[in-house]
N, C-alpha and C positions, 0 to 999 in steps of 0.2 A: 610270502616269507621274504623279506628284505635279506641284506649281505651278511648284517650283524646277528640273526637269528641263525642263520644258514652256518656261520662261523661257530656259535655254540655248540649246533647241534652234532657237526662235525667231528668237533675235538668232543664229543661227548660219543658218538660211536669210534672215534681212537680208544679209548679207554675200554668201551664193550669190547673193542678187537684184542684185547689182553686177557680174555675171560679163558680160561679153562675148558669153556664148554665149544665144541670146534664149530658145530651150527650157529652158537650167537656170536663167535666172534668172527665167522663167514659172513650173517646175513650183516652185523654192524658195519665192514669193512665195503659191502657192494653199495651199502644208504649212503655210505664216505665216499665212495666214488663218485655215485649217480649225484652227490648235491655238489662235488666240486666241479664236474662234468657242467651240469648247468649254471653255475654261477661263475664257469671259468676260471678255475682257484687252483694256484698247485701246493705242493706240499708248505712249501714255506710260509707260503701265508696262511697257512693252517696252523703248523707249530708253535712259530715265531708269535709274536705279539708286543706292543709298546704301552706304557702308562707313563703320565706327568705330570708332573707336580711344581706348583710354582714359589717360587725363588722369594725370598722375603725381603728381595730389592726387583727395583723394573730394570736393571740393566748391571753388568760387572761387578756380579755378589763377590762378598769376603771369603779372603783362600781356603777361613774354614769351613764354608758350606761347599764349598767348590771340592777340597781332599772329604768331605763326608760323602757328597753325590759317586766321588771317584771311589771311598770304601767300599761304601753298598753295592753301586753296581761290580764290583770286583769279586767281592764276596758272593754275591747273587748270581755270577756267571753271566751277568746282564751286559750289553752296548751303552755307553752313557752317551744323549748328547745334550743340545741346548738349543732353545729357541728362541727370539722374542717372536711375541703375540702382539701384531698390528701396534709395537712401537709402545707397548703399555705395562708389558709384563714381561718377564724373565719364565722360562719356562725347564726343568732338567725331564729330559727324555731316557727313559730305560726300556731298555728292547732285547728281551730274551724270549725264554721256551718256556710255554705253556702259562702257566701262572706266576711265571716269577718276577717280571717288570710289578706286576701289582705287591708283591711281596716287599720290591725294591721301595714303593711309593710308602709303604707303610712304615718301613723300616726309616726312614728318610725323616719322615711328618714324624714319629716319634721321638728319635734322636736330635731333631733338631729342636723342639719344644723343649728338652731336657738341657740340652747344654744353653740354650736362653735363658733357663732358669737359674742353672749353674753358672751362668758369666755374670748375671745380675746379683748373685748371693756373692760373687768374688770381686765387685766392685764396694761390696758394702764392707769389706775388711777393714777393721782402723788405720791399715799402713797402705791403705789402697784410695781409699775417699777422700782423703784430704790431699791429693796431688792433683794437678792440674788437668782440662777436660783433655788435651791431648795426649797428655800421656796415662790417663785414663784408656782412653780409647785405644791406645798402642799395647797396653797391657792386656786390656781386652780380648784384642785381638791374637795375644802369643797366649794366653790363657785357653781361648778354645780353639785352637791350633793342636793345643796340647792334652786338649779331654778328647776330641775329634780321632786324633791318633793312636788314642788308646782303645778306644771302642772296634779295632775291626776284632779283635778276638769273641766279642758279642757278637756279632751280627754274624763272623760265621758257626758260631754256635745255633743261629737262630738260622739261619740257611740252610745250612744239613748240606749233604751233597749233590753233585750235578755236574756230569758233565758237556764241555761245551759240542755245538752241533754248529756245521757248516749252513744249514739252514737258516740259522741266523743274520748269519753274511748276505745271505740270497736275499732274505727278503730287507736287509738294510738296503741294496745293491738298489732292489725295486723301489723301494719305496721313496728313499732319499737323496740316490746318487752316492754319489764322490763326501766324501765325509773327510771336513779339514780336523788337522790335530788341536787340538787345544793346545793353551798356551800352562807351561809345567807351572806347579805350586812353586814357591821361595823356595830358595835353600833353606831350609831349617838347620844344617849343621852351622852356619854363624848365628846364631844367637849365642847373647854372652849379656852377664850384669843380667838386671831387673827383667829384662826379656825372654832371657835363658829359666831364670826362678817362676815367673809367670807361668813359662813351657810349660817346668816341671809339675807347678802346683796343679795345673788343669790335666795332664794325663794323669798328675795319683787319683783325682777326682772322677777322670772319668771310666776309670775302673768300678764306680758305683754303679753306671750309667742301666738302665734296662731297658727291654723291649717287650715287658707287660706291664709294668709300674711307672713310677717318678722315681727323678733321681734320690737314692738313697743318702740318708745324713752318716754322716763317718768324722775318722779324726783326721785333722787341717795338716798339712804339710808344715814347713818353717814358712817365718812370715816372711815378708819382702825383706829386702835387706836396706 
């Protein structure tokens, strides 16, 4: 039985140790022992757990994947970090309890596919495609700043509750050291003019947003001015 079997089996007699019945959740708790015993494993690395997903740039993704990754995991009671991968790839790291980093990967890959879909349907607006590729791209960008911001009320709908555990620290503590802060998102409160309206028009939109569908069709804000 290798580490990653052993880890399964584990948090799979945690669960038997919440049974009702006092012999199965004695004998589950002593197999939890006896395999962290031998594989040298303490609680945190039992609990705890990370999953990652990677970034739709190799290096210094847009503020709004960066405030999404910072939703989710916030929502999710998750650690967020980031990684590159031997200089190729961008990677967001979420590190919570039991299954919720995987929850966080999910939540992430969904909503991010949504608002791509959502920023490409708000470039094809008539008062939006015929201006120039820069400020194309500047609207873009205050557009899904603006669906992104609206989505944490989703995602904690789709999170349910959880509270946080010191064991998550531990085993960040073990695993990765010293953990630098990230650099904060823009101020959002200066936008104004056409970056302000862009905001707005991508959080009414992202109000549609879901985490078992695509994004839903609805009625358009005002246009650009």
């Amino acid at each position: 039985m290798d580490i990653e079997k052993a880890l399964a089996k584990i948090r799979k007699c945690f669960e038997l140790a919440a049974s009702s019945n006092e012999h199965e959740a004695a004998a589950a708790m002593r197999q939890a022992s006896a395999l962290m015993k031998k594989f040298n494993l303490d609680r945190s690395s039992v609990i705890a757990s990370e999953a990652n997903v990677k970034s739709s740039v190799r290096s210094r993704p847009p503020e709004w994947e960066k405030l999404l990754a910072l939703t989710v995991a916030h929502q999710l009671e998750c650690t967020l970090m980031s990684r590159v991968v031997k200089g190729k790839r961008f990677d967001w790291v979420f590190i919570g309890r039991h299954a919720r980093p995987e929850m966080a990967v999910y939540a992430f890959e969904v909503l991010s596919r949504q608002v791509k879909v959502a920023r490409e349907r708000f470039l094809l607006r008539s008062d939006v495609c015929t201006l120039s590729t820069g400020q194309k791209r500047k609207l873009a960008s205050r557009y899904s700043l603006g669906w992104v911001a609206r989505v944490a009320a989703i995602v904690s709908q789709f999170a349910g509750t959880a509270k946080q555990d010191p064991v998550v620290a531990e085993y960040i503590a073990q695993k990765h050291g010293d953990v630098p802060e990230g650099k904060p998102i823009k101020d959002l409160g200066r936008l104004q003019g056409n970056d302000l309206i862009a905001f707005r028009i991508g959080a009414a939109e992202g109000a549609e947003a879901q985490l078992h569908r695509g994004v839903g069709d609805g009625v358009r804000p005002s246009l650009l001015e």
